[in-house]
Every structure is written in structure tokens, then in C-alpha cells.
C-alpha positions in Angstrom: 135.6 -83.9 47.7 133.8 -80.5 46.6 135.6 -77.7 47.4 133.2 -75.1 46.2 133.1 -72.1 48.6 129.6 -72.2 47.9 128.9 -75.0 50.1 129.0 -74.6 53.5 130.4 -77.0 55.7 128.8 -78.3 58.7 130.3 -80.2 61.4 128.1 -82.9 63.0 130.3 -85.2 64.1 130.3 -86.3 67.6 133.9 -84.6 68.1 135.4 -82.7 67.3 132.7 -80.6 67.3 132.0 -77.2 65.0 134.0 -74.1 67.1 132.6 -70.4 67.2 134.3 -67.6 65.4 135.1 -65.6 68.6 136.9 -68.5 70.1 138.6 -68.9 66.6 140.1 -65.8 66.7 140.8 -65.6 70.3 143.1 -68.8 69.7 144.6 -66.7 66.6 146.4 -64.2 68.7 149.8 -63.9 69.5 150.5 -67.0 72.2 151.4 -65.8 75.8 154.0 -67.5 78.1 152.5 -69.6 80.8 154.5 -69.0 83.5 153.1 -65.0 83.4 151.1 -63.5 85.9 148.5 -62.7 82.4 147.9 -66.5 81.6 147.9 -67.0 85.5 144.6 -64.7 85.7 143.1 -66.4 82.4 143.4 -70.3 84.1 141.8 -69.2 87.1 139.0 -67.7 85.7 138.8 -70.9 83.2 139.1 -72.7 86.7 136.2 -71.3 88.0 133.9 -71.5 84.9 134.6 -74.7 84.7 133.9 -75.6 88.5 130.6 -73.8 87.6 129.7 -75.7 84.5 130.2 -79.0 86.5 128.5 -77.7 89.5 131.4 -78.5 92.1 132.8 -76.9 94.5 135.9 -78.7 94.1 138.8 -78.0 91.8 138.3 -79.0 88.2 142.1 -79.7 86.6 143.0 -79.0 83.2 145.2 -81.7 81.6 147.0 -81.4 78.1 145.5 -84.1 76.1 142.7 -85.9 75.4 139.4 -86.8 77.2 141.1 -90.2 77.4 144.0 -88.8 78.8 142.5 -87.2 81.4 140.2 -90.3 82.4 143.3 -92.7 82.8 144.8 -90.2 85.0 141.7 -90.2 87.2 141.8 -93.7 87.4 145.2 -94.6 88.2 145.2 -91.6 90.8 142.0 -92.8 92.2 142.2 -96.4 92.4 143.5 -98.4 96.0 146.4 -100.4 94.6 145.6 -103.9 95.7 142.1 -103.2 95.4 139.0 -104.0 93.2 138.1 -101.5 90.3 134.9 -101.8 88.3 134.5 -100.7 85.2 131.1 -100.5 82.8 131.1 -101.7 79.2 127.8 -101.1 76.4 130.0 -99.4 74.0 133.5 -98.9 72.7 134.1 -95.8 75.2 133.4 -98.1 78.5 135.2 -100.9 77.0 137.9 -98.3 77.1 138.1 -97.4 80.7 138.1 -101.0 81.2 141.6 -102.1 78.9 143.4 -99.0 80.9 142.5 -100.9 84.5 143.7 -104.1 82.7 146.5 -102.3 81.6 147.5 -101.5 85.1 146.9 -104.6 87.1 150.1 -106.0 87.3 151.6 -102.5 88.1 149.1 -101.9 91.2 147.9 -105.3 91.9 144.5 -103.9 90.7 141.7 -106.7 90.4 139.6 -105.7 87.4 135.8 -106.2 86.6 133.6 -105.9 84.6 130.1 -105.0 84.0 129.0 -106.0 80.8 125.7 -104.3 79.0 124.6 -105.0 75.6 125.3 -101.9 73.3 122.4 -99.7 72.9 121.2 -100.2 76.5 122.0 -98.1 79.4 123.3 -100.3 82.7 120.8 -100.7 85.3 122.0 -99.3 89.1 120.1 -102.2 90.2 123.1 -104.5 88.7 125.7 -101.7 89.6 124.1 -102.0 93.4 124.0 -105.9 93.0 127.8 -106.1 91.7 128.6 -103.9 94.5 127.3 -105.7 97.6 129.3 -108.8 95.9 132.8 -107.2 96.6 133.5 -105.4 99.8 137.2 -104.3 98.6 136.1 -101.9 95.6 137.8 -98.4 95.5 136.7 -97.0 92.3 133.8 -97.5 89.5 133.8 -96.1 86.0 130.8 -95.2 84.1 130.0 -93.4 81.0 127.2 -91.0 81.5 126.4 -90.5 77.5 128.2 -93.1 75.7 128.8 -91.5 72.6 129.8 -94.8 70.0 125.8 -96.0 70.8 124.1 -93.1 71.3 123.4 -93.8 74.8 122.6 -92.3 78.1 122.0 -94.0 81.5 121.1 -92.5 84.7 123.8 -91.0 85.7 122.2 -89.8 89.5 120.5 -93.0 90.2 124.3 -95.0 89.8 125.5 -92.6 91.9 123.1 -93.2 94.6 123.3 -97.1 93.8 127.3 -96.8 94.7 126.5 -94.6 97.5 124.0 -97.0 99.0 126.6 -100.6 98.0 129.7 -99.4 98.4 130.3 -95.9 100.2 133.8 -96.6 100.6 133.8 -96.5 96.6 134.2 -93.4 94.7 132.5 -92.7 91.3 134.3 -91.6 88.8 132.1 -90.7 85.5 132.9 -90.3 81.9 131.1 -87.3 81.0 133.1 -86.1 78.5 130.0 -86.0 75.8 127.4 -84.7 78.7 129.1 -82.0 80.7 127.6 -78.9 78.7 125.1 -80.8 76.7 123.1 -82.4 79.7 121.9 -82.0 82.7 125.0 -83.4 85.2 125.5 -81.9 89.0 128.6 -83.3 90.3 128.2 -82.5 94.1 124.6 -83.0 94.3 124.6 -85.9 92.6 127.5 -87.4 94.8 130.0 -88.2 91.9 133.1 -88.1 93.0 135.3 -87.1 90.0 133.6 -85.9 86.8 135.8 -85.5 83.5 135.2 -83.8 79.9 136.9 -82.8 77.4 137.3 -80.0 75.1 136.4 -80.9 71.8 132.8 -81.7 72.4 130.2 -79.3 74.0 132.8 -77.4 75.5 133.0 -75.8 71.7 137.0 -76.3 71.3 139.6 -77.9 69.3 141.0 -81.0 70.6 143.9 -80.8 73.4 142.1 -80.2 76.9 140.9 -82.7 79.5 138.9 -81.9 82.7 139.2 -83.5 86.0 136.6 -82.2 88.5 137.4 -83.7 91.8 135.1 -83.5 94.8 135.7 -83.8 98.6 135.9 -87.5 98.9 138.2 -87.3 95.4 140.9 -85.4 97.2 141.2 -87.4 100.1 141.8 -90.5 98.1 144.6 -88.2 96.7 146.0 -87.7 100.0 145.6 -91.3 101.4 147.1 -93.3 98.2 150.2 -93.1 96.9 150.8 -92.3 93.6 150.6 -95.2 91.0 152.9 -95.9 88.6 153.0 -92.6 86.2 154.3 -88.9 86.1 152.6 -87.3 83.5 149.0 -88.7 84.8 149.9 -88.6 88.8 146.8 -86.1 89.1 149.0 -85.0 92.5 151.0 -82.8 90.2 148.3 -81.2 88.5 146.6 -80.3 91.6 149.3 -79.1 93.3 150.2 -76.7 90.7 146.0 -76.1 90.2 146.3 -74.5 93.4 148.8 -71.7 92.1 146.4 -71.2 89.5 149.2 -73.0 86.7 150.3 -76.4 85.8 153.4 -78.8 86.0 154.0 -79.1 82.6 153.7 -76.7 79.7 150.0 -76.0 78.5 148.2 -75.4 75.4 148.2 -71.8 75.9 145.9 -71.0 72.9 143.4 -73.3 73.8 143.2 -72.4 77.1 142.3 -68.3 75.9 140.1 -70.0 73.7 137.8 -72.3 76.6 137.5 -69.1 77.9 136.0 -67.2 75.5 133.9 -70.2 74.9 132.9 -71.0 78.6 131.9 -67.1 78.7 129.5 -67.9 75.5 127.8 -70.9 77.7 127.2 -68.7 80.2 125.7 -65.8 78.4 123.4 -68.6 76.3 122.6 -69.7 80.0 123.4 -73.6 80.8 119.7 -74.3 81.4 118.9 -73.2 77.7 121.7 -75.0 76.3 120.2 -78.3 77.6 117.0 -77.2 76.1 118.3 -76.6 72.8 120.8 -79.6 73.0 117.4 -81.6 73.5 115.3 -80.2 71.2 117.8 -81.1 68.0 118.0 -84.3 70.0 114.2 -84.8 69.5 113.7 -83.3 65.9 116.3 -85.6 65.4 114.6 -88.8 66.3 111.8 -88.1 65.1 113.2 -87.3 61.4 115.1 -91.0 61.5 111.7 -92.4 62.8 109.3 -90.9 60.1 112.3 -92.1 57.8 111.9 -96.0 59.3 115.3 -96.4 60.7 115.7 -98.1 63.6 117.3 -96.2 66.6 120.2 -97.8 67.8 119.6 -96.7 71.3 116.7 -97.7 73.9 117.9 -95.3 75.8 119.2 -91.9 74.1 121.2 -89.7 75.1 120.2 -85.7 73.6 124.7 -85.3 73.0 124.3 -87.4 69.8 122.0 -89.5 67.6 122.4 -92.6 66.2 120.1 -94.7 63.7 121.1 -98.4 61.5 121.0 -97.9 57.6 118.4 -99.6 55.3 120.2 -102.6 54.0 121.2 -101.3 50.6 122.7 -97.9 52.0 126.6 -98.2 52.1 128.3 -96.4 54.5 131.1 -94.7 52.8 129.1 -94.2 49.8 126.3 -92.3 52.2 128.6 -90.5 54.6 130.9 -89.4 51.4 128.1 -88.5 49.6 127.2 -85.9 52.5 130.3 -84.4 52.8 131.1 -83.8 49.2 127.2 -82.7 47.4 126.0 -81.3 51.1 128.6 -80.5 53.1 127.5 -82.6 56.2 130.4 -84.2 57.8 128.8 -87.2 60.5 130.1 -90.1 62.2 129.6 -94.0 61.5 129.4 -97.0 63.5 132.4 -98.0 65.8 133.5 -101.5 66.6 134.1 -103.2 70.1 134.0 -106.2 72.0 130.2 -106.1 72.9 129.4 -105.1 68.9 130.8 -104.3 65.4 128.8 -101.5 64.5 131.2 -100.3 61.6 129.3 -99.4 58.2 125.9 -100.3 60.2 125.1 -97.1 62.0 125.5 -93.7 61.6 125.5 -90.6 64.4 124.6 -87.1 64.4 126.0 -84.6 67.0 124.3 -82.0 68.9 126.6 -80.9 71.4 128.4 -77.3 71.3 128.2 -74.7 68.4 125.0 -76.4 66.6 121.8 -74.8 65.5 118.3 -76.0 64.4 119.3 -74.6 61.0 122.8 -76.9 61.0 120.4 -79.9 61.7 117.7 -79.8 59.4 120.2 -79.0 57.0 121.4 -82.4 57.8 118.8 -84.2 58.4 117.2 -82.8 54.7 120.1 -84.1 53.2 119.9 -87.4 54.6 116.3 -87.6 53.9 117.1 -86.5 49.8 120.1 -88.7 50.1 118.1 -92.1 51.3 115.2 -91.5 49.2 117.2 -91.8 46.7 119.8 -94.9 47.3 116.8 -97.2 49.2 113.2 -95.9 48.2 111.9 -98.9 48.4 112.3 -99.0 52.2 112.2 -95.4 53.2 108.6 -95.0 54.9 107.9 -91.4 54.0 107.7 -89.1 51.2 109.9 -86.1 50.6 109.6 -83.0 53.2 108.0 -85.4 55.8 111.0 -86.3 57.6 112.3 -82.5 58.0 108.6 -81.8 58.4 108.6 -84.2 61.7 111.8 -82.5 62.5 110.7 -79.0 62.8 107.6 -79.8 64.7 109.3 -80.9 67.3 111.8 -78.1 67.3 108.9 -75.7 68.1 106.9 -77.4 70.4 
């Protein structure tokens, strides 16, 4: 690996993401107790940043661990033992939420199912509305909103009408844990009952935090259904101590000062402009991998992150390794799953969080120097033409 000091390293990955110097060195500082009136004050006001990102009026909890974490909590919280639970696949994130309600049949007497969507394509709220009106006993559906292992984005408020209109005794609970600060996403407006995210994304944070933004109809599934079979994840707990602006168990303290300094930083940038600029590197983006000839690997993407299939001579850990050691671009590559094996076919580009239109066409003239040169036979441009497509897009 090159560990010149001359290179600069640029994080692109699709999380963790790249983290601002000011929320660096906020996390730097001496650590706090949590049971203090001082780190009392800080989670509130993280509280209500957060509530504001998500546009709810409801609580949003803040749950040590990850993204995943903090979805299986929502959905074993959520979920009517005894009752029917759907779950959407198309990528290795919804095939996810779909394994934990296996994992908890037994335990509730859940009855699982499935929606299955081909990998690259968003699910229809047609089918969502169809599956619906075919089971009267369903408490809770899963989606992904931006599916980040295909680059993928459905429409997140037309589901939510489609469960409104099937099912209204079902609540929605969404995956937006690569969306919530990178895309448009209104939780009570768009009537999704329980919206979660997590902290190493767009929130512009290390790994450690997951969010649970519960609205009305969320809360009084709380209060109707008894806790499932967990402690840790009973989202009860976490409300119940939410309310005394702390938490049941002990916090990552640092991380906490940090989302703060870093929710601030959203809000000074303005959320509306961070979509703008989260799309725009989405766009410059596509249209580099197009004028390149690589085929998209979504037909539907999302702006969070990019995905495009390699030329067939381009190896993956030779291309990827190559980036990080002569250009300093760190990226992700395919993922597998039941509904595809994307592994060494793919690779992904982030936009989410602390990301510029410098950091990308750095990127993106790398991997245009780096596939001229390991397939010019099938690259479709000449040098410059990619980054060149890139940048007209960025100031349109």
C-alpha cells in the first residue's frame, strides 16, 4: 500500500463515509460521563436535530450499534407476534431485514414473507399494494429506501401510500440508513411509520450510532404489544429513557458530541443543498461511467451511491487495489446475496456525507486513467472525456 503523505486519501466507500475535521476533534476531547446533566443537554439537542433532519415530530432514539442493530430492534419492537411481517429483497441489505424476521419466527410466532425483486430494480407499490390486499393479518413491512449493495432507489412515498391504501392497520418501517441526509425522505408527511439511519453514512460519523425515528402510529404499537423476546433491542427501554433525554445502557459518549457538531454542519450547509449536491456528484457520476461504456447496475439509481459492472478483463482487486495504493481512492465492490452474486463484478462510488465535486472527479479521473489502461480495447472514450462529461454535469 503507498504510504506517501503525498497522496491524499479519499474515502468513497459507501460507509463508512469520509468525517469532517471539526467533528474529528470534537470526538478528540476529554470523554464526559453520561449520566451528567452536560451530556444530558448535548443528547437532547442531538434529539432534536435529528427529529428535524428526518422531518418527524416524533422521537428519533439513538441506539449503540449499528444501522443493523437498530433496524432489528424496530422490527422485533414493531411486529404483532402471531402476525404476518413482510419484508422486501433486490439486494443484500433487504435480504437482511428478511433473515432477522426468519430469525424470530419461532420466538414470536411471526409468519414471514417475502417480496422478491431482481437486484438492480426498485419494487413496484403496485406489487407491495397487491401483496398487501392478499394478507389481512400483516403488522409490519420492511423496505429499503436506497439500497446501497445495488445502487438502488425506489419510491419510497408511493410505498408508503401503497401500505396506507392495502393495509392501514400495517405500519412501515423503512431502511433509510443510506438516504436520511443524502435524499429527499419526510417521515410524517410521507406516512412512514418508523424511519432508521445510521451514523456512518451521510450523517458524517464513525460507525457506532443507529437512529430510530418513530411516528404516532409507531408508538402506539409500542404501547399495545408486548415486548418480544430481547433486552438490549426492546425499543421500550430506549424510549423510556429518550424521554429523560438519556439511555438505558451506556452510550458512545464521543460519538454522540461528535453527531452534533456534524448535524450542526448539515444545517448550516442547509438540507435542501445537501440533496442538490448529493445529486449532482450522483449525476457527474453516471455520466463519467456512461461516456466510459459501463453498464449501470441500477435502472433505478439512487443519488447516495453509484454503481457500474467492469469491462470483462478488469479484475476487481487488481482495479480497486490499484486505486487505493497509486491514487488514493478507497471504493467498494460488488456484494453477494441470494437474488445475485455481484462480488468482483461491480464496483460503487459514494456520495453521501463529507464529499466534494473535487473528491469525485478525483475519482472518477483515476478510474478513467486506470481502465484506459487495463481494457482499452473496450473503453468507449478517449482520455479527459469521461471527467469532461463529469464536470458538465456538475455545473449545469
Amino acid at each position: 500500500m503507498n504510504t506517501s503523505t503525498t497522496v491524499q486519501q479519499r474515502l468513497l466507500t459507501p460507509g463508512p463515509t469520509a468525517v469532517p475535521q471539526p467533528v474529528l476533534e470534537e470526538m478528540a476531547r476529554p470523554i464526559i460521563h453520561h449520566r451528567t446533566a452536560e451530556f444530558e443537554a448535548i443528547f437532547a439537542e442531538v434529539g432534536q436535530r435529528l427529529a428535524k433532519l428526518m422531518q418527524t415530530r416524533g422521537p428519533v432514539l439513538s441506539i449503540a450499534g449499528s444501522g443493523t442493530t437498530a433496524f432489528e430492534a424496530a422490527q422485533v419492537s414493531l411486529a404483532r407476534p402471531g402476525s404476518t411481517v413482510v419484508a422486501v429483497g433486490g439486494g443484500k441489505f433487504g435480504e437482511r431485514w428478511q433473515d432477522i424476521f426468519d430469525q424470530y419466527e419461532g420466538t414470536m410466532t411471526l409468519k414471514p414473507l417475502r417480496i422478491e425483486v431482481p437486484w438492480g430494480e426498485a419494487v413496484s407499490p403496485d406489487t407491495i399494494e397487491q401483496v398487501l390486499r392478499e394478507h389481512e393479518d400483516v403488522s409490519l413491512v420492511a423496505v429499503v429506501h436506497s439500497e446501497t449493495s445495488t445502487a438502488t432507489a425506489c419510491d419510497i412515498r408511493a410505498v408508503a401510500a401503497a401500505v396506507q391504501s392495502a393495509a392501514p392497520g400495517a405500519l412501515l418501517l423503512v431502511d433509510g440508513i443510506t438516504s436520511v441526509g443524502a435524499m429527499p425522505i419526510e417521515q410524517d408527511a410521507w406516512g412512514i411509520d418508523a424511519l432508521v439511519t445510521g451514523s456512518q453514512k451521510a450523517l458524517m460519523l464513525p460507525p457506532g450510532l443507529g437512529y430510530v425515528g418513530l411516528g404516532e402510529r409507531a408508538l402506539m404499537r409500542l404501547e399495545e404489544v408486548k415486548a418480544g423476546p430481547c433486552y438490549n433491542l426492546d425499543l421500550r427501554r430506549w424510549l423510556k429513557a429518550h424521554a429523560k433525554n438519556t439511555v438505558p445502557f451506556t452510550p458512545p459518549v464521543s460519538l454522540i458530541r461528535g453527531q452534533l457538531v456534524a448535524l450542526k454542519m448539515i444545517e448550516q450547509e442547509g438540507l435542501e443543498n445537501v440533496h442538490k449536491r448529493t445529486a449532482a456528484l450522483a449525476r457527474a457520476t453516471r455520466a463519467a461511467f456512461t461516456t466510459l461504456g459501463l453498464a449501470l447496475c441500477s435502472h433505478r439509481p439512487s443519488d447516495s451511491v453509484s454503481g457500474a459492472y467492469y469491462p470483462d478483463e478488469v479484475d476487481d482487486k487488481t482495479f480497486r487495489s490499484a486505486l487505493r495504493d497509486e491514487y488514493g481512492i478507497h471504493i467498494a465492490g460488488g456484494q453477494d446475496g441470494r437474488g445475485a452474486s455481484w462480488s468482483g463484478r461491480i464496483f460503487r462510488l459514494s456520495h453521501m456525507g463529507y464529499v466534494s465535486a473535487e473528491d469525485t472527479l478525483a475519482a472518477l479521473s483515476a478510474i478513467e486513467t486506470l481502465l484506459l489502461k487495463l481494457a482499452p480495447g473496450t473503453i468507449a472514450c478517449k482520455a479527459g472525456e469521461a471527467v469532461a462529461a463529469a464536470e458538465a454535469e456538475l455545473v449545469r
